[in-house]
N, CA and C atoms as a LAMMPS dump frame, in Angstrom:
ITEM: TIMESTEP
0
ITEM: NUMBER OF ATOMS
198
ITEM: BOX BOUNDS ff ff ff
-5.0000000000000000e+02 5.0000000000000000e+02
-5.0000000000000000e+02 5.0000000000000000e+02
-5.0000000000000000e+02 5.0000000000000000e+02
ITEM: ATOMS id mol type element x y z
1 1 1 N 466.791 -307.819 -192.154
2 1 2 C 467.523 -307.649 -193.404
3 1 3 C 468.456 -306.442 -193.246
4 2 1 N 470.088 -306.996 -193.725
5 2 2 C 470.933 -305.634 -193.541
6 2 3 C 470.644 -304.729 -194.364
7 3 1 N 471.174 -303.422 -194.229
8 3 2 C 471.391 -302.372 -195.455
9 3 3 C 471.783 -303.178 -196.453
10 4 1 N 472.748 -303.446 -196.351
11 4 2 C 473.43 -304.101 -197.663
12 4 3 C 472.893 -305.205 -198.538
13 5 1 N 471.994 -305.928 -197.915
14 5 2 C 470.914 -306.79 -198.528
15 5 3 C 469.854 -306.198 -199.369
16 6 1 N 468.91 -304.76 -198.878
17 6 2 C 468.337 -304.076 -199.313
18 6 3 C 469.306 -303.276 -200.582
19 7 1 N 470.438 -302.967 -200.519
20 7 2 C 470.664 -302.323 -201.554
21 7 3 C 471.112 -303.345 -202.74
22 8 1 N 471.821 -304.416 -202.422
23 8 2 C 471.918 -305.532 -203.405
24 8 3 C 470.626 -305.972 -204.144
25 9 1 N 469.325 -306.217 -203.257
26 9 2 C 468.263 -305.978 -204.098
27 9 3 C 468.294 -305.117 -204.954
28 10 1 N 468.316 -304.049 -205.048
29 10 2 C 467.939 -302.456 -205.17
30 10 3 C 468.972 -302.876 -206.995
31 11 1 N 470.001 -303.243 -206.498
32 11 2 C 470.544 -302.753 -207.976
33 11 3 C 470.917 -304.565 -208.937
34 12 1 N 470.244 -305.309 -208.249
35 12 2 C 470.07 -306.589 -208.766
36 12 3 C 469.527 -306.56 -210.208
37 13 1 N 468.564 -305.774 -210.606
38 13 2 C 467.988 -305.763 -211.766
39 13 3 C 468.772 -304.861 -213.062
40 14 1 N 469.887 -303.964 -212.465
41 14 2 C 470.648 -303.301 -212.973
42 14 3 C 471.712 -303.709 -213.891
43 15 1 N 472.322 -304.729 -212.637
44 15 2 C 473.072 -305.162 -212.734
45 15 3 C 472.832 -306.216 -214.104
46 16 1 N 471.404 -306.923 -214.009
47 16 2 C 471.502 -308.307 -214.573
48 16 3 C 471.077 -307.621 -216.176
49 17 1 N 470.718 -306.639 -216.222
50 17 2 C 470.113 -305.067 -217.849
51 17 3 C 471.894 -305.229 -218.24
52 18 1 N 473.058 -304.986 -217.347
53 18 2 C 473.764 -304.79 -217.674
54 18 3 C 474.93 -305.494 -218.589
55 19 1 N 474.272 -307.012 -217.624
56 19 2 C 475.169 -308.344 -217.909
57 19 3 C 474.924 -308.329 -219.567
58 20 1 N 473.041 -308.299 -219.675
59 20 2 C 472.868 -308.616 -220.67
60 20 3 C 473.005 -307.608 -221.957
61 21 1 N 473.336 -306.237 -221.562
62 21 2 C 474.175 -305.546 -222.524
63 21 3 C 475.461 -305.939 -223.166
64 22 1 N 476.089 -306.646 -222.216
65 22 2 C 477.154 -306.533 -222.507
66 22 3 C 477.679 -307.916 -223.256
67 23 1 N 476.678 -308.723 -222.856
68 23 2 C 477.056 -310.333 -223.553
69 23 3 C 476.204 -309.733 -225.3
70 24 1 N 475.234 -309.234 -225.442
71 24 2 C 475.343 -308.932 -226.667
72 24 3 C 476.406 -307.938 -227.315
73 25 1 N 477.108 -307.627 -226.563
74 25 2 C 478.002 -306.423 -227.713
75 25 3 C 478.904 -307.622 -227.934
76 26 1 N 479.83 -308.787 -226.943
77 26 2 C 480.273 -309.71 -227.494
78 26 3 C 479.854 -310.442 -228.267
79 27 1 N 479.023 -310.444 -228.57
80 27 2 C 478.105 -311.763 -229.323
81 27 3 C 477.646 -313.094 -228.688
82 28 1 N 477.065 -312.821 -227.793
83 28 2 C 476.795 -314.001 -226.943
84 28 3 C 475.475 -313.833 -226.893
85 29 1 N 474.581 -314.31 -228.197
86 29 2 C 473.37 -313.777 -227.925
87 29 3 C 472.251 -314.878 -226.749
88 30 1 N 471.377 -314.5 -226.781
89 30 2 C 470.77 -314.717 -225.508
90 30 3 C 471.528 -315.694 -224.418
91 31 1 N 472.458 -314.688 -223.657
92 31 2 C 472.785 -314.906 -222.531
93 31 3 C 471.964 -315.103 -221.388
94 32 1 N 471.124 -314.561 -221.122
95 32 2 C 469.823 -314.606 -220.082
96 32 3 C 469.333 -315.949 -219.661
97 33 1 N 469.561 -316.767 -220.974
98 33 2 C 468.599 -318.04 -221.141
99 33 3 C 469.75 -319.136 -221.415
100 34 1 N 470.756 -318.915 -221.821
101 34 2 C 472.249 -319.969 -221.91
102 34 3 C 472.265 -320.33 -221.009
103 35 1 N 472.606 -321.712 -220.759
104 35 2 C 473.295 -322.603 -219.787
105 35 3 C 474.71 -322.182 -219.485
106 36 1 N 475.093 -321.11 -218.281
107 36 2 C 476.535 -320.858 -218.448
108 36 3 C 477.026 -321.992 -218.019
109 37 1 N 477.234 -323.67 -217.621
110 37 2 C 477.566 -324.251 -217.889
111 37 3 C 478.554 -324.489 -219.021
112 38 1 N 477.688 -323.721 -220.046
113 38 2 C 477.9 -324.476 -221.395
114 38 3 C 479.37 -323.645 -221.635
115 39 1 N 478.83 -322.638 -221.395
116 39 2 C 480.034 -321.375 -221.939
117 39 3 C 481.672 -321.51 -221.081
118 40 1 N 482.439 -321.25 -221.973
119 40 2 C 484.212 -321.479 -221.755
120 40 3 C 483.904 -320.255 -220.648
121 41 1 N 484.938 -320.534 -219.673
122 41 2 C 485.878 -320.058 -218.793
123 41 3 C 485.817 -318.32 -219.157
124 42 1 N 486.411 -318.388 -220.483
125 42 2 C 486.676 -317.336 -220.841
126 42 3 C 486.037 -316.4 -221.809
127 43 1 N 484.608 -317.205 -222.329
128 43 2 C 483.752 -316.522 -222.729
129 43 3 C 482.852 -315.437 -221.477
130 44 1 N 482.897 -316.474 -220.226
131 44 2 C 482.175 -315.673 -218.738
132 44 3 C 482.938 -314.718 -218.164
133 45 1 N 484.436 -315.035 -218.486
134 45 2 C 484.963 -314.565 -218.324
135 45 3 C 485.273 -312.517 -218.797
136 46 1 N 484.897 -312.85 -220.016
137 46 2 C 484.802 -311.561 -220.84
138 46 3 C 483.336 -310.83 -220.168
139 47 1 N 482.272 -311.351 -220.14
140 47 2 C 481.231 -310.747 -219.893
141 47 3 C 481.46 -309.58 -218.489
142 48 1 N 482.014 -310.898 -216.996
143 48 2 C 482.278 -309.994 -215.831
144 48 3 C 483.628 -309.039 -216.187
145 49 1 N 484.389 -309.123 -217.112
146 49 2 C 485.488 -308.444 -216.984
147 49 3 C 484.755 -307.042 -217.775
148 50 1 N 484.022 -306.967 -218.555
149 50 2 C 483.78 -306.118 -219.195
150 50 3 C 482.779 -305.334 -218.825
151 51 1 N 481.769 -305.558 -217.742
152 51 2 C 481.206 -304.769 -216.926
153 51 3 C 481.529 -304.492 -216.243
154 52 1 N 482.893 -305.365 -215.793
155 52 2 C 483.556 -304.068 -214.355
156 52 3 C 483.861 -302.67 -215.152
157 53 1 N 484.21 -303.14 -216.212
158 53 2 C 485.253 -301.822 -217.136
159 53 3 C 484.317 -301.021 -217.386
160 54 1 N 482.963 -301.301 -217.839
161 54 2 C 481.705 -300.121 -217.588
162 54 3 C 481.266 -299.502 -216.52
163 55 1 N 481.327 -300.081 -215.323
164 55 2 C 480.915 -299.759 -214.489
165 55 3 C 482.133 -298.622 -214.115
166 56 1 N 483.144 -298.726 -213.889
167 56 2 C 484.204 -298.367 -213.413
168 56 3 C 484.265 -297.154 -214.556
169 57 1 N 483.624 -297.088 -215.69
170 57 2 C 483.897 -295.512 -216.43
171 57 3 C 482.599 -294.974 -216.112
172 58 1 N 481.544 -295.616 -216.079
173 58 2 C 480.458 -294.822 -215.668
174 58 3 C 480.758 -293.784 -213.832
175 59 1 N 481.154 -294.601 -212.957
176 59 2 C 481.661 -293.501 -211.867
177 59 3 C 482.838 -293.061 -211.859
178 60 1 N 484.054 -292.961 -213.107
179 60 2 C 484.463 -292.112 -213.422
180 60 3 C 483.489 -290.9 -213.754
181 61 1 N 482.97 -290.762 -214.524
182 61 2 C 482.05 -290.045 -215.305
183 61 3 C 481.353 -289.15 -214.807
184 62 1 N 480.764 -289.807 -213.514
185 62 2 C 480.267 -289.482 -212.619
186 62 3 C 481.157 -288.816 -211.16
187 63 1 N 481.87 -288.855 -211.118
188 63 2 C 482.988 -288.602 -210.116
189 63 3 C 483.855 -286.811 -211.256
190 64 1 N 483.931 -286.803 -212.116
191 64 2 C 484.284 -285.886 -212.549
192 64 3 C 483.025 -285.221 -213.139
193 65 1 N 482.009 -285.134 -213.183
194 65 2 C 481.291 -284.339 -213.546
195 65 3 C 480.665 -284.205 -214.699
196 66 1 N 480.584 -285.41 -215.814
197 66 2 C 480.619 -285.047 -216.935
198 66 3 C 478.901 -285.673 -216.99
């Protein structure tokens, strides 16, 4: 197993705390358990776009010190 396998584990569970933060602030309630099947393009769409945008201020955040 590479590094990179081990660390994808590592933040797999993070990641998926995160998804599901963020599909409830849209209103997508229980995302966890939805058929994304079901869901538009651009409802999935919002979810990954909007945790990049968290993620990406959290190591801001972190990158300046705050």
């Amino acid at each position: 197993m590479s590094l990179q396998d081990k660390m994808n584990m590592n933040a797999k569970p993070a990641l998926n705390s995160l998804k599901t933060e963020v599909a409830n602030e849209l209103g997508l309630s229980n995302y966890e358990q939805a058929d994304k099947g079901n869901l538009t393009a651009r409802q999935n769409g919002y979810v990954g776009g909007y945790m990049t945008k968290k993620l990406v201020e959290m190591a801001e955040r972190q990158l300046s010190g705050k």
